[in-house]
C-alpha positions, -999 to 999 in steps of 0.1 A, spaced: 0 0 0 12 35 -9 27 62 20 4 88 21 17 119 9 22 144 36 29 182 25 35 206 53 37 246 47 75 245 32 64 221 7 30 242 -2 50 278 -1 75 258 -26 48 245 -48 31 279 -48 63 298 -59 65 280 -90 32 279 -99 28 318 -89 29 338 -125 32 310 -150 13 316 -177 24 287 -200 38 257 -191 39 230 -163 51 219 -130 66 187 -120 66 173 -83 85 140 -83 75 116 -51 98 94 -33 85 69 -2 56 93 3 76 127 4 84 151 -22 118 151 -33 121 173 -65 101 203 -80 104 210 -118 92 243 -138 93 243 -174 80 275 -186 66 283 -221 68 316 -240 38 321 -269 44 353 -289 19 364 -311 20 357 -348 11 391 -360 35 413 -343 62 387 -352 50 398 -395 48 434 -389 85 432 -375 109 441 -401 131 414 -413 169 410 -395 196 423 -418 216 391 -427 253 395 -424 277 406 -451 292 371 -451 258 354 -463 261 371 -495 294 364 -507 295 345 -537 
């Protein structure tokens, strides 16, 4: 039978921290014997499709256009 997961106020303040402003993306909690051992962010950045086409192209270096 499993350990029941106990998470005291560290744990929550921890959780909370990397949850707080994440607007994309995911958290990881990794469980060992019952007690949290490892917290993982992995955050996400969407940029909007429009601005990104009414941005002017980047010059390309001088070296591209050799022959």
């Amino acid at each position: 039978m499993a350990k029941p997961l106990e998470i005291d106020e560290v744990w929550q303040e921890r959780i909370l921290s990397q949850v707080s402003g994440l607007e994309y993306g995911s958290v990881l909690i990794t469980v060992h014997d019952g007690r949290i051992v490892q917290i993982e962010r992995t955050e996400r950045k969407r940029f909007d499709n429009q601005a990104a086409q009414a941005a002017p192209p980047a010059p390309r270096s001088a070296a591209a256009h050799k022959p």
